[in-house]
N, C-alpha and C positions, 0 to 999 in steps of 0.2 A: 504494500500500500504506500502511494507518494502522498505526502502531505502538501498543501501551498503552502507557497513560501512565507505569507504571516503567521501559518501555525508552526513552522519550524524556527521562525525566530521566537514567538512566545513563548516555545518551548523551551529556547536556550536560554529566554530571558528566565523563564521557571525552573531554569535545571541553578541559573546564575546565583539565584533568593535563594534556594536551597542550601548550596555551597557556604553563602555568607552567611547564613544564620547557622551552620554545624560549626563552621570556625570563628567564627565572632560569637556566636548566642543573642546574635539579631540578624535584622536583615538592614545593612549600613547601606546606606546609597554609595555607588561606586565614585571613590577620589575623595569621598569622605574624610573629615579628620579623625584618629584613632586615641585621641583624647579623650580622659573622663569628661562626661557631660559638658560636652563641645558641640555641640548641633541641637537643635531645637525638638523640646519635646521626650527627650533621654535625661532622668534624673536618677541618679545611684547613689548612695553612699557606702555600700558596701561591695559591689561589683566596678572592676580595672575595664574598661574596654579596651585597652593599649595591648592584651595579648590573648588567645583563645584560653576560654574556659578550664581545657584540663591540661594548661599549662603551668601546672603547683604539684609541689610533692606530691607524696600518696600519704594518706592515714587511716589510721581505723574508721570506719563509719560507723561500726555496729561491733558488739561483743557480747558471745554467752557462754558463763553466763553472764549478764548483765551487773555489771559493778553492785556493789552491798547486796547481793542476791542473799538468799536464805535458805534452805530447805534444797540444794542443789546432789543428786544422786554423787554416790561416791564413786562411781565408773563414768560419770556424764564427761562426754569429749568438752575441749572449751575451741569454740568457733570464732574465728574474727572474719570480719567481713572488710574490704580496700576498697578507698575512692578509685585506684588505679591495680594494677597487675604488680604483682610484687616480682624482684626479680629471686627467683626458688635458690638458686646459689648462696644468697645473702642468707636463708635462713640459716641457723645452728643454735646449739644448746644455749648457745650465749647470746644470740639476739632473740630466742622465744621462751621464754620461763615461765615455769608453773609452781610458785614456791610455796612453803609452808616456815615456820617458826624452827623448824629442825635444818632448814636448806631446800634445794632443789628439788623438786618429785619429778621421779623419772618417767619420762613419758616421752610420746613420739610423735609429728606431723607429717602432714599431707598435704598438696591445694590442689585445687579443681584446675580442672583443662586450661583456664584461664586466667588462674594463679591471682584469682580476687577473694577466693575465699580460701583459708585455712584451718584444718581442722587439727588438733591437738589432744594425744588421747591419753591418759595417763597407764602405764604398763601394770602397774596398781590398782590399789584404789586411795581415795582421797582420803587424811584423818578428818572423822565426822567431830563438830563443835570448831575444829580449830578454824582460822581464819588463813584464806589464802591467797598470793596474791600472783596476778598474771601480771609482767611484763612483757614488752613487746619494743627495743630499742636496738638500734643497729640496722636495723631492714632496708636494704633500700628497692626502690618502682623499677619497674621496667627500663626506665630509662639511665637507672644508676643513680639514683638521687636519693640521701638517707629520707625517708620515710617519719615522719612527728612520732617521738615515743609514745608509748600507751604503757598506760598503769590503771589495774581494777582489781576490783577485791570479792571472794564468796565466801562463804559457809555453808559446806556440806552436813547433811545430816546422816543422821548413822543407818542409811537403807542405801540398796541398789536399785537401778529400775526392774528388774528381778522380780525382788522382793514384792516391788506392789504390785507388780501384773500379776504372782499367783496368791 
């Protein structure tokens, strides 16, 4: 099928919009200035337009369990979720820790295809009552860039998921 020739420019002109709003996170008129709230009608105080969106470290976005959690199974994996791909080499015992008041509990991870999520299992299990804490410093993105440390805390309680399902 040939398209005319105005619908194959509106197309380029809508393929154009597209491009500028995945790398900007708008659609900038083109020759535009790339200036914070420099053009009419654009107010921000918390977003840069001077460079694309997922041009910033990576950090945690998400963590479970969830900081001050309470009642956490003593076999429960702890998951962290990335703004960005972490780079899998950078992990090690000493940038992903699962500690306790005794030192380190030994445990092991993993990430998904996409290396956004990682999951953390302990070879154990967790002591129930005591307080534990996840670190998460040294990592760095895809791109090779350290990664915002993370620090969160749980208290497992003295069951396994096991336990309650039978």
């Amino acid at each position: 099928m040939t398209l005319p020739l105005e619908d194959v420019r509106g197309e380029r002109a809508l393929l154009a919009a597209i491009h500028r709003f995945s790398v900007y996170g708008v659609s900038r008129p083109p020759g535009a200035p790339a200036a914070a709230n420099s053009w009419p009608g654009l107010r921000s105080n918390t977003v840069g337009w001077d460079r694309p969106p997922g041009d910033r470290p990576g950090c945690v976005v998400r963590i479970d369990p969830a900081d001050g959690a309470t009642g956490v199974f003593l076999d429960d994996p702890v998951v962290a979720t990335f703004s960005h791909s972490a780079d899998v080499a950078s992990a090690t015992a000493d940038t992903v820790r699962v500690s306790d008041d005794r030192g380190d509990v030994p445990g092991r991870f993993r990430f998904s295809p996409d290396a956004r999520v990682m999951v953390w299992t302990p070879q154990g299990r967790f002591r129930p009552g005591v307080p534990h804490t996840v670190t998460i410093a040294g990592l760095r993105d895809h791109r090779g860039r350290d990664m915002a440390a993370h620090a969160s805390g749980f208290v497992p309680c003295p069951f396994t998921a096991r336990d309650v399902m039978n």
